[in-house]
LUMTIPA-980613 format. One line per field, with one value per atom (N, C-alpha, C, O, CB): residue in one letter; atom name; residue number from 1; x, y, z. Coordinates in Angstrom, 1 decimal. Glycine has a CB too. Layout:
<atoms>
r: (A,...)
a: (CA,...)
k: (NUM,...)
x: (X,...)
y: (Y,...)
z: (Z,...)
</atoms>
This chain:
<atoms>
r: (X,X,X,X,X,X,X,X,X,X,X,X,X,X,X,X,X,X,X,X,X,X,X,X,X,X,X,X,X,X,X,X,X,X,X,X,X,X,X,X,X,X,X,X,X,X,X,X,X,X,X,X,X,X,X,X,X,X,X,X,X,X,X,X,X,X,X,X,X,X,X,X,X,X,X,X,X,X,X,X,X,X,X,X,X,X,X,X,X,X,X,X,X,X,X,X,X,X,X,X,X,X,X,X,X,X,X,X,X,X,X,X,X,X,X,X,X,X,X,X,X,X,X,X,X,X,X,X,X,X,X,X,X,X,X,X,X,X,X,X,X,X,X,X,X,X,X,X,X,X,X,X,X,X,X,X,X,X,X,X,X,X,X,X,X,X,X,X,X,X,X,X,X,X,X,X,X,X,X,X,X,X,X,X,X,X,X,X,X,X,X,X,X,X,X,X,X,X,X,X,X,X,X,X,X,X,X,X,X,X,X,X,X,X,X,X,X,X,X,X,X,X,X,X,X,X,X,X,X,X,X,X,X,X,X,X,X,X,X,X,X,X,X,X,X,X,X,X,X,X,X,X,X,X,X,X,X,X,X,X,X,X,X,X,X,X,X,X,X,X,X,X,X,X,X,X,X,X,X,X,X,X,X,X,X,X,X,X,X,X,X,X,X,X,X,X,X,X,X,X,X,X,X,X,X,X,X,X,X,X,X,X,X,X,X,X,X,X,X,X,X,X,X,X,X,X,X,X,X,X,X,X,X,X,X,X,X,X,X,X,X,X,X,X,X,X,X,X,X,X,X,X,X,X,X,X,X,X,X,X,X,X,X,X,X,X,X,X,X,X,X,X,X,X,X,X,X,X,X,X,X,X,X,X,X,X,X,X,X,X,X,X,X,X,X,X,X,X,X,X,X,X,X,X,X,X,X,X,X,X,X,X,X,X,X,X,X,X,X,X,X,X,X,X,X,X,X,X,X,X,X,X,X,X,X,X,X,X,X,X,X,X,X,X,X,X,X,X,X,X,X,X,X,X,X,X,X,X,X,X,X,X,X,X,X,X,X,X,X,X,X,X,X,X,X,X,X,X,X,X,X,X,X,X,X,X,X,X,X,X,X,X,X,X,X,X,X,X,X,X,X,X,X,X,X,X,X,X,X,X,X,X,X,X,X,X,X,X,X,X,X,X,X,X,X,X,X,X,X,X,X,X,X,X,X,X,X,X,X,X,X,X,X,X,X,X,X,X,X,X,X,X,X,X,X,X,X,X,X,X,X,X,X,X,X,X,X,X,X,X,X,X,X,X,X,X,X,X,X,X)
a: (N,CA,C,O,CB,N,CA,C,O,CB,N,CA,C,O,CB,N,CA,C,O,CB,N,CA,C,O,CB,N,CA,C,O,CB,N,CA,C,O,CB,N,CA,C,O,CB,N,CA,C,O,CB,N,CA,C,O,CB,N,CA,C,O,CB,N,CA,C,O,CB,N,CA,C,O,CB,N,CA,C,O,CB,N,CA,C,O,CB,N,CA,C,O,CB,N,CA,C,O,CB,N,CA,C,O,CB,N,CA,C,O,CB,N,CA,C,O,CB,N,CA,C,O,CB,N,CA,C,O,CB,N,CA,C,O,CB,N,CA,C,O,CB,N,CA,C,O,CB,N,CA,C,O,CB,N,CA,C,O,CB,N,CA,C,O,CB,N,CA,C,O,CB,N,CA,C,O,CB,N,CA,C,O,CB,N,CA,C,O,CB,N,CA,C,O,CB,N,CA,C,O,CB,N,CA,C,O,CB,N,CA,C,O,CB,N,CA,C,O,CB,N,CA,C,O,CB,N,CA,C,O,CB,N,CA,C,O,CB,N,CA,C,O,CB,N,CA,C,O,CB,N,CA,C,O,CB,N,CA,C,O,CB,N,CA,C,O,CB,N,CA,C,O,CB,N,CA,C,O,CB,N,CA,C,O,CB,N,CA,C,O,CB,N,CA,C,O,CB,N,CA,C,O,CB,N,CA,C,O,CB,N,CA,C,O,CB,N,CA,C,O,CB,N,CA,C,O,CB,N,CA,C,O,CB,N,CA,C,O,CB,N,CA,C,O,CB,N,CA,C,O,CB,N,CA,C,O,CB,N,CA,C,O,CB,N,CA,C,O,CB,N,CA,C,O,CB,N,CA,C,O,CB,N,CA,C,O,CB,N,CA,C,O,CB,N,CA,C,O,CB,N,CA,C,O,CB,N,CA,C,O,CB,N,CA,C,O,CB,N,CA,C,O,CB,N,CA,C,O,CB,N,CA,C,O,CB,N,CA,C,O,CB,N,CA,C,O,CB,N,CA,C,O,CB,N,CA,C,O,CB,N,CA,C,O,CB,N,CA,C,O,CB,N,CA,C,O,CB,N,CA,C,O,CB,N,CA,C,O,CB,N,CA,C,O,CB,N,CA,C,O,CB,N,CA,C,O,CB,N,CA,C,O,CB,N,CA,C,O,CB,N,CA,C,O,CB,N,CA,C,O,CB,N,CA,C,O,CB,N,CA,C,O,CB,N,CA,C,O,CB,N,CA,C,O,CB,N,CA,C,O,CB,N,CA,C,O,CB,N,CA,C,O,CB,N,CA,C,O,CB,N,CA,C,O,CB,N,CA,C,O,CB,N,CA,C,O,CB,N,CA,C,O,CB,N,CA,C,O,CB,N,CA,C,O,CB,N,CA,C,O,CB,N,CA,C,O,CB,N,CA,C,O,CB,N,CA,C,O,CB,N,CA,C,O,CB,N,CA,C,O,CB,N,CA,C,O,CB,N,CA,C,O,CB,N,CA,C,O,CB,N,CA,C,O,CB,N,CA,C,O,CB,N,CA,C,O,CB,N,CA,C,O,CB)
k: (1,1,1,1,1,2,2,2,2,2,3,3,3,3,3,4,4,4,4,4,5,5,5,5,5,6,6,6,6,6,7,7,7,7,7,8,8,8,8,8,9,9,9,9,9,10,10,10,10,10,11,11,11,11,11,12,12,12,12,12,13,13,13,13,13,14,14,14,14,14,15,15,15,15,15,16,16,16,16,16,17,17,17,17,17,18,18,18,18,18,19,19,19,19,19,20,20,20,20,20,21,21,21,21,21,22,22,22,22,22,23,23,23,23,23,24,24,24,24,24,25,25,25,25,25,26,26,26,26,26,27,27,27,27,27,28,28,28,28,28,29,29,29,29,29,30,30,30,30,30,31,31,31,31,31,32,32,32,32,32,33,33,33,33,33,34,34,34,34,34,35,35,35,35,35,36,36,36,36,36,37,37,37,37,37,38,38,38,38,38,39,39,39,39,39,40,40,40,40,40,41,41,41,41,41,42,42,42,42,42,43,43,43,43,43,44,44,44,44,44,45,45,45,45,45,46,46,46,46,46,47,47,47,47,47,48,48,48,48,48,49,49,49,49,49,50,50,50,50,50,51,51,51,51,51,52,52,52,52,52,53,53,53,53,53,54,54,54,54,54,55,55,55,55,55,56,56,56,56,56,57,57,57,57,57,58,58,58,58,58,59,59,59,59,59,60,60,60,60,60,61,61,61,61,61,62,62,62,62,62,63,63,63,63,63,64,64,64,64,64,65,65,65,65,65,66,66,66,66,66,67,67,67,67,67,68,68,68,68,68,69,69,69,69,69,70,70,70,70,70,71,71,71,71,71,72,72,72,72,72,73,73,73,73,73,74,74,74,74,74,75,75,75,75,75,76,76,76,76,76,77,77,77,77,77,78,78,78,78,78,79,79,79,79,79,80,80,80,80,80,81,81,81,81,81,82,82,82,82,82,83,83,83,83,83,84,84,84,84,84,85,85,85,85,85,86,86,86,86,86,87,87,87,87,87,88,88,88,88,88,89,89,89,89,89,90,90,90,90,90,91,91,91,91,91,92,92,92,92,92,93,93,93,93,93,94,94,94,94,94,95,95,95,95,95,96,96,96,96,96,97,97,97,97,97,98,98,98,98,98,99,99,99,99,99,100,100,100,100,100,101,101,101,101,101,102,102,102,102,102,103,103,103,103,103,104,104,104,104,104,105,105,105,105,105,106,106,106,106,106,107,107,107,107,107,108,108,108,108,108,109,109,109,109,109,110,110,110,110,110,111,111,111,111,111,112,112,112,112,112,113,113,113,113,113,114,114,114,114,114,115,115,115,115,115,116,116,116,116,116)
x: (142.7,141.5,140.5,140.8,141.8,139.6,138.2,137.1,136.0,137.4,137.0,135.9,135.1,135.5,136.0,133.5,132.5,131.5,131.2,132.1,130.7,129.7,128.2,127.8,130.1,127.3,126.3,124.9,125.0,126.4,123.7,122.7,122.2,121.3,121.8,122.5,121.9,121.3,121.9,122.8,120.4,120.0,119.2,118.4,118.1,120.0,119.1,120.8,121.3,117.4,121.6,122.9,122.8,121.9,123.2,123.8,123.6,124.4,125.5,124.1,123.5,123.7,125.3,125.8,122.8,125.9,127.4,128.1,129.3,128.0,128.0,128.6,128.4,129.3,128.5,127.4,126.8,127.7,128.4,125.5,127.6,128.3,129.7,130.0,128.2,130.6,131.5,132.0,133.1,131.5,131.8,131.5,131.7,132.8,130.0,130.8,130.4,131.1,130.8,128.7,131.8,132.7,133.9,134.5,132.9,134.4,136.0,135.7,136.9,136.7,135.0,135.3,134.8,134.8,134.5,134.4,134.0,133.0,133.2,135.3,131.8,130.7,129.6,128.4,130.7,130.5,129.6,128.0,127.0,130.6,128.1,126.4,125.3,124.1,125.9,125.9,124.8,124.7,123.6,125.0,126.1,125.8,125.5,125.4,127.1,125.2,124.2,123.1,123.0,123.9,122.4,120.8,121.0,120.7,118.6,121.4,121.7,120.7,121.1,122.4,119.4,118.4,118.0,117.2,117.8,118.4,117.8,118.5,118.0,118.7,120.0,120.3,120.2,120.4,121.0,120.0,119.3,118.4,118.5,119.2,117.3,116.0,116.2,115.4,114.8,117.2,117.4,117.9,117.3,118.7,119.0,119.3,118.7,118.6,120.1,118.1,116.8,115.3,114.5,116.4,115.5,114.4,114.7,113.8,113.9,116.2,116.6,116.7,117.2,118.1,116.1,115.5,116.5,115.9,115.3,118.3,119.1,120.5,121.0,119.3,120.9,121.9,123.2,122.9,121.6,123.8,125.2,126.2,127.1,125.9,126.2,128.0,128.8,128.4,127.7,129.9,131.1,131.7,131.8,131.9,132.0,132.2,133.9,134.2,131.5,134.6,135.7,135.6,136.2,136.4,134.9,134.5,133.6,132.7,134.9,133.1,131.7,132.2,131.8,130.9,133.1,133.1,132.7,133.0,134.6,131.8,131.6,132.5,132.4,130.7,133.0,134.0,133.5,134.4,134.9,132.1,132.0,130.6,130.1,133.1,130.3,128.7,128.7,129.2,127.1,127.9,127.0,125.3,124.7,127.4,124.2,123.4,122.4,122.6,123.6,121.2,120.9,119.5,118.8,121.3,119.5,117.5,116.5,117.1,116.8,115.2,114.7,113.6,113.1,115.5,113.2,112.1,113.0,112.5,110.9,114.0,114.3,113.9,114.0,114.2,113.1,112.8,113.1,113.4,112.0,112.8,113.1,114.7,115.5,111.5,114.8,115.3,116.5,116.4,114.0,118.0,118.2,119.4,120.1,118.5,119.5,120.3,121.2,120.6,119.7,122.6,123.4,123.7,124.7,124.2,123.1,123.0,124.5,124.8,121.4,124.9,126.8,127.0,126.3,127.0,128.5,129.6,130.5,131.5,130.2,130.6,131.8,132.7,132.1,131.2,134.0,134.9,135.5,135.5,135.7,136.2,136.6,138.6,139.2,136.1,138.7,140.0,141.3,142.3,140.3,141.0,141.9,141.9,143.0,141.3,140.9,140.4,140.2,139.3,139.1,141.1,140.4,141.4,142.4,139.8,142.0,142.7,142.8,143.9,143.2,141.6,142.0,140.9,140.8,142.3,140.2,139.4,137.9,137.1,140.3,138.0,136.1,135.3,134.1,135.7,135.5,134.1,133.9,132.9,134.5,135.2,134.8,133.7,132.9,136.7,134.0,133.5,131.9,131.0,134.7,131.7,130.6,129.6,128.6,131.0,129.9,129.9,129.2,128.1,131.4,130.5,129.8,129.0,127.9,130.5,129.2,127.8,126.9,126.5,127.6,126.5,124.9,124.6,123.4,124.4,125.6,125.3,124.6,123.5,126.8,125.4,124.8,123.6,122.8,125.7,123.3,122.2,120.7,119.7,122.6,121.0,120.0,120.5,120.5,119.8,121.0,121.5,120.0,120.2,122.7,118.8,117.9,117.0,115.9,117.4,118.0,116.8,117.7,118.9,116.2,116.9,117.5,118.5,119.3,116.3,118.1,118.7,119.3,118.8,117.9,120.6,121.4,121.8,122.0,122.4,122.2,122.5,123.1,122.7,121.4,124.6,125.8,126.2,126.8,127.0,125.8,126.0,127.4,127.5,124.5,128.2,130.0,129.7,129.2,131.2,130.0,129.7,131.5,132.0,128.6,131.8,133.5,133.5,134.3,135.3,132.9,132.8,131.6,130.8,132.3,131.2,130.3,128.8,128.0,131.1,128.8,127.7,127.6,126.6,126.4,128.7,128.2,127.8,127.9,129.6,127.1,126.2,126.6,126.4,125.0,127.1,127.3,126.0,125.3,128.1,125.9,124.6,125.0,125.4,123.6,125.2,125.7,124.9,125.3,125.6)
y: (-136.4,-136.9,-137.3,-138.1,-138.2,-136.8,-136.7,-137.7,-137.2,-135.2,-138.8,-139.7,-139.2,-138.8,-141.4,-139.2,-140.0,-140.2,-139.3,-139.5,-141.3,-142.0,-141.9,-142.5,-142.9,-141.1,-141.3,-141.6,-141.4,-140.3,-141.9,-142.2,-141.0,-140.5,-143.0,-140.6,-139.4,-139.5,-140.1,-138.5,-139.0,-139.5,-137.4,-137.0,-141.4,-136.7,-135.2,-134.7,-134.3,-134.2,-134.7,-134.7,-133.0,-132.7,-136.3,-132.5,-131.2,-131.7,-132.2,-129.7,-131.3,-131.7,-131.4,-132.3,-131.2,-130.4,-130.3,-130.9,-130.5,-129.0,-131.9,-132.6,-133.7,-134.4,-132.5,-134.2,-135.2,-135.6,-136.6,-134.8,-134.3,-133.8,-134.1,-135.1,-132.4,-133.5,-133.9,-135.1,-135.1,-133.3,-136.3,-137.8,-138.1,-138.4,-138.2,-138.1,-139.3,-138.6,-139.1,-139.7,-137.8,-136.8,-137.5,-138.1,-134.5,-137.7,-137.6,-139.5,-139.9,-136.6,-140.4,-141.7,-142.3,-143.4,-142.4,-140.6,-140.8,-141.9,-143.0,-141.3,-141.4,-141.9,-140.7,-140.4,-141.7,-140.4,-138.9,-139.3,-138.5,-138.3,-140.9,-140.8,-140.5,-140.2,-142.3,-140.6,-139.6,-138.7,-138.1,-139.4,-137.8,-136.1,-135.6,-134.4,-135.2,-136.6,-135.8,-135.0,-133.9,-136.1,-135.8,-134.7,-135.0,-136.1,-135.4,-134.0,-133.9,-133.6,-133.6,-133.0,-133.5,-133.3,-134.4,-134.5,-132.7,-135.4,-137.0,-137.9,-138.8,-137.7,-137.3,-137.9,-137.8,-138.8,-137.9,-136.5,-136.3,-136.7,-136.9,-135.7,-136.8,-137.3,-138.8,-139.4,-136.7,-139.7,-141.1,-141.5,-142.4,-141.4,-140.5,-140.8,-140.6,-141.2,-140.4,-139.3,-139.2,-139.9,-139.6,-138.4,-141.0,-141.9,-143.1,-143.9,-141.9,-143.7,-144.8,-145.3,-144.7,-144.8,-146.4,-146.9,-146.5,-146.2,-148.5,-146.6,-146.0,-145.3,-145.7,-146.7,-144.4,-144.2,-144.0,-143.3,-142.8,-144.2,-144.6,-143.6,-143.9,-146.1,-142.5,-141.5,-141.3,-141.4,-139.2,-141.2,-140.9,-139.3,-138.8,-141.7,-138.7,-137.6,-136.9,-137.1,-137.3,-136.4,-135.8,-134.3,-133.6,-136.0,-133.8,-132.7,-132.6,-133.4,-132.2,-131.3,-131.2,-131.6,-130.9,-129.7,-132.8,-133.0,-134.5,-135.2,-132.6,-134.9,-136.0,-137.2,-137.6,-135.6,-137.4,-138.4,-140.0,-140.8,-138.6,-140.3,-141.5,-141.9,-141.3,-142.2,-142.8,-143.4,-144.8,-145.0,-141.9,-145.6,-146.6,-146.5,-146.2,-147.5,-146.8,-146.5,-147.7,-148.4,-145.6,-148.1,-149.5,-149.0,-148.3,-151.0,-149.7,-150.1,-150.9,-152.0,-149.7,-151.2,-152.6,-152.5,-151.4,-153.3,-153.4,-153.4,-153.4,-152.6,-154.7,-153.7,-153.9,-154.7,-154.5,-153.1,-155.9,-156.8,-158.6,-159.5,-156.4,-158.4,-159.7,-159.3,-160.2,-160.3,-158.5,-158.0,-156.7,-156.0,-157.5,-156.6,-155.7,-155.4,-156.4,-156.1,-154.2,-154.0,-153.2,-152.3,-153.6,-153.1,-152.6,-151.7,-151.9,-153.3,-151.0,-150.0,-148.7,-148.3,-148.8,-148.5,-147.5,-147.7,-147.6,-145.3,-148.3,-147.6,-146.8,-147.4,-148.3,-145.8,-144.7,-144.0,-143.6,-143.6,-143.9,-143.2,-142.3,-142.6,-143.9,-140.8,-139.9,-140.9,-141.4,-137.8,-140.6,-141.2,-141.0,-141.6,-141.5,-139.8,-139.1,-140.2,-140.7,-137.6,-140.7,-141.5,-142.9,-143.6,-141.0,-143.1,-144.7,-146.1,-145.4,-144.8,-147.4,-147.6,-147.5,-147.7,-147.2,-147.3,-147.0,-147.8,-147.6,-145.5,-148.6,-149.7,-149.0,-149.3,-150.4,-147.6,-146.8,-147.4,-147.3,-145.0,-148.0,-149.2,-150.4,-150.9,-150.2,-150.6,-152.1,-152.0,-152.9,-152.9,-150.8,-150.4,-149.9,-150.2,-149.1,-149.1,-148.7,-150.4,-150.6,-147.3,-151.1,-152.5,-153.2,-153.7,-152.9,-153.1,-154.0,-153.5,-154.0,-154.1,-152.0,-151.2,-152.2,-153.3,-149.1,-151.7,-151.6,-152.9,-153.2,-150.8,-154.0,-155.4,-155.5,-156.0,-156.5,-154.9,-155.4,-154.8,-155.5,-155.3,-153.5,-152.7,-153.8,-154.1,-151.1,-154.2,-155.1,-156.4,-157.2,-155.0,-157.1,-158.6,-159.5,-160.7,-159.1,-159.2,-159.8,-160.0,-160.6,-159.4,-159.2,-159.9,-160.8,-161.0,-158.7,-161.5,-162.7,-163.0,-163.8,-163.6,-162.0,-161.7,-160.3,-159.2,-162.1,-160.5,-159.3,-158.9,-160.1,-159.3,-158.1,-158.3,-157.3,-156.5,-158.3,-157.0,-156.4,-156.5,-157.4,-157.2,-155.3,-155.6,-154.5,-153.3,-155.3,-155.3,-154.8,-153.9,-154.5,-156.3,-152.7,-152.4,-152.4,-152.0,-150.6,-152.7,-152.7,-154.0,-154.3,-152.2,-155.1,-156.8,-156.7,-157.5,-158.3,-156.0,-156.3,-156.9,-157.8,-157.5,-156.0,-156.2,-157.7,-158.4,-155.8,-157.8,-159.5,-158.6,-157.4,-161.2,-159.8,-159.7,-160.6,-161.8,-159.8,-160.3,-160.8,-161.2,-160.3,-160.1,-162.6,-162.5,-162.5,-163.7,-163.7,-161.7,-161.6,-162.8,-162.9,-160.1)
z: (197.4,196.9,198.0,198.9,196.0,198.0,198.8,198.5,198.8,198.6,198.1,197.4,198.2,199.2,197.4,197.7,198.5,197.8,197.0,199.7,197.9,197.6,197.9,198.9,197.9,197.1,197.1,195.7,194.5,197.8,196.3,195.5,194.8,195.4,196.2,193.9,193.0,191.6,190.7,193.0,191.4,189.9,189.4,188.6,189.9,190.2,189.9,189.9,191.0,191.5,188.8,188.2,187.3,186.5,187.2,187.6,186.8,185.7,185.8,187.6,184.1,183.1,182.6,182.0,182.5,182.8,182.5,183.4,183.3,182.3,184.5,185.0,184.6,184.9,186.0,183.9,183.2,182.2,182.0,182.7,181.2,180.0,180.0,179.4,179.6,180.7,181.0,181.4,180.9,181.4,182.2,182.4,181.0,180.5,183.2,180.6,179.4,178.6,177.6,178.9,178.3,176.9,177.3,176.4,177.0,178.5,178.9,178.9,179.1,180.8,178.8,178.6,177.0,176.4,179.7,176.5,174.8,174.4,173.8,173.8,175.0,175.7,174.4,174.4,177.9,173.6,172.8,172.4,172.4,170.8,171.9,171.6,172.8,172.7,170.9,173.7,175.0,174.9,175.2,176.4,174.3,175.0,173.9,173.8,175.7,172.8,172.0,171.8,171.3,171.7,172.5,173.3,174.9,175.5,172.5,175.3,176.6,177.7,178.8,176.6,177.3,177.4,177.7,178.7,176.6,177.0,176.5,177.8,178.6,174.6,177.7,178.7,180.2,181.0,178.4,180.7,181.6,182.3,183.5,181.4,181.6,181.7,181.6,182.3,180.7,181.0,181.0,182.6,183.1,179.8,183.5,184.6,185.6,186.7,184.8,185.0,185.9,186.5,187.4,185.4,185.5,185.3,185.5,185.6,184.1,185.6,185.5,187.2,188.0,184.5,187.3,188.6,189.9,191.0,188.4,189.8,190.3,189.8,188.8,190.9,190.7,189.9,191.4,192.4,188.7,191.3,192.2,192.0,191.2,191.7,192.5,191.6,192.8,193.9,190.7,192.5,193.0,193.1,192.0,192.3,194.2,194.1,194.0,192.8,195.1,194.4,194.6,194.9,194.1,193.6,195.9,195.9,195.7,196.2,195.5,194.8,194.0,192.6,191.7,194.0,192.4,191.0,191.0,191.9,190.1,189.8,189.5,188.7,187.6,188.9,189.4,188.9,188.3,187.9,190.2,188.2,188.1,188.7,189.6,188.8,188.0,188.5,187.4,186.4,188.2,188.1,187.9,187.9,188.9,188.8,186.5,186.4,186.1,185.0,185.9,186.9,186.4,186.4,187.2,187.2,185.0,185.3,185.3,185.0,184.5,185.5,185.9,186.7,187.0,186.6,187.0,188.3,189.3,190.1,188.4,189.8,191.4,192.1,193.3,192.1,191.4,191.8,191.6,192.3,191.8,190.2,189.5,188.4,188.2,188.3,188.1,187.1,187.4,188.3,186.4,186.4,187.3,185.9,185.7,189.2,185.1,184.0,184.5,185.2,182.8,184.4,184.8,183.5,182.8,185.3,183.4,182.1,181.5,180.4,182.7,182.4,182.4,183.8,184.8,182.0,183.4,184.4,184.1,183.6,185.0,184.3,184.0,185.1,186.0,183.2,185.1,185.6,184.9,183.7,186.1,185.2,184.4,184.6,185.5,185.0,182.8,183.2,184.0,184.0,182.3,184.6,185.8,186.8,187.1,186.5,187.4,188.4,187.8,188.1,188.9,187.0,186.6,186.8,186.3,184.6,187.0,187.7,189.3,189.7,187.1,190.2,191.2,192.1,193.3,191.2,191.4,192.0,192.6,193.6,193.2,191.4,192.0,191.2,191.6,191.9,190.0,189.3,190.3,190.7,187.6,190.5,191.3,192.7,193.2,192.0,193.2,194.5,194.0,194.7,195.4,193.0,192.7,192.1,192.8,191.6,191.4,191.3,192.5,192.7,191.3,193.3,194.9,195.2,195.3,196.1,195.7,196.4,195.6,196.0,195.9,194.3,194.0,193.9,193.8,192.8,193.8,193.6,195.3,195.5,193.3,196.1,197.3,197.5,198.1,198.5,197.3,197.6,196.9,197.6,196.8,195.4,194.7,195.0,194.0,193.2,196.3,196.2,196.2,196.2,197.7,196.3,196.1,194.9,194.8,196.8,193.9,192.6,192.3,192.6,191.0,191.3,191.2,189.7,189.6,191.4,188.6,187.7,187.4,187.6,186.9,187.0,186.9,185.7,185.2,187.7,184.8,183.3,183.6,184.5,182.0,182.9,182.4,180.5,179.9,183.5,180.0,178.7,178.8,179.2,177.5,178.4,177.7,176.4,175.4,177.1,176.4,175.0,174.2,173.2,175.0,174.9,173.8,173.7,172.8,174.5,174.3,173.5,172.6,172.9,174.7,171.6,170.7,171.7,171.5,169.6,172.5,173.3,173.9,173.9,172.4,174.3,175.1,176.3,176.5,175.6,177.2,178.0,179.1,178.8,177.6,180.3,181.3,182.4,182.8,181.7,182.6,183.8,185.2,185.4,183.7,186.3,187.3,188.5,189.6,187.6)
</atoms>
């Protein structure tokens, strides 16, 4: 296993597709199109590599200033257990440690909402 970590948000869509299918994430890959252009647009996006395969990313949106939504974190579950959310997590916490509000919405708690 080859990790490496970089800032990308120009994601080829069946690598996309695949991500969010294998954590059963399906209301994204609905219009794939939709979602594309969502990561594409979303202020950052954080992925994890293993080669040329996409194993994982963190995606937030916001101003990057006052404000800062931690919008998905996903790992493919081959890779999961192995402490690459937590690391993708820190990264971008540290990358935005200057805004001053952070929001994490859980979508398997009935949408509670964590304030970091």
């Amino acid at each position: 296993m080859n990790l490496h970590f970089k800032y990308e948000k120009n994601i080829q869509i069946k690598q996309l597709e695949a991500l969010y299918n294998d954590v059963q994430w399906y209301a994204y890959t609905q219009d794939l199109a939709v979602l594309q252009q969502a990561v594409s647009q979303s202020l950052d996006v954080l992925t994890v590599w293993d080669c040329d395969e996409l194993v994982g990313l963190v995606r937030v949106v916001g101003d990057g200033l006052t404000i800062l939504y931690i919008q998905d974190i996903l790992v493919l579950e081959a890779y999961q257990n192995q402490g690459i959310a937590t690391q993708l997590m820190q990264r971008i916490l540290q990358k935005y440690h200057h805004v001053r509000q952070k929001v994490f919405v859980d979508r398997r708690s009935n949408g509670c909402k964590a304030f970091l």
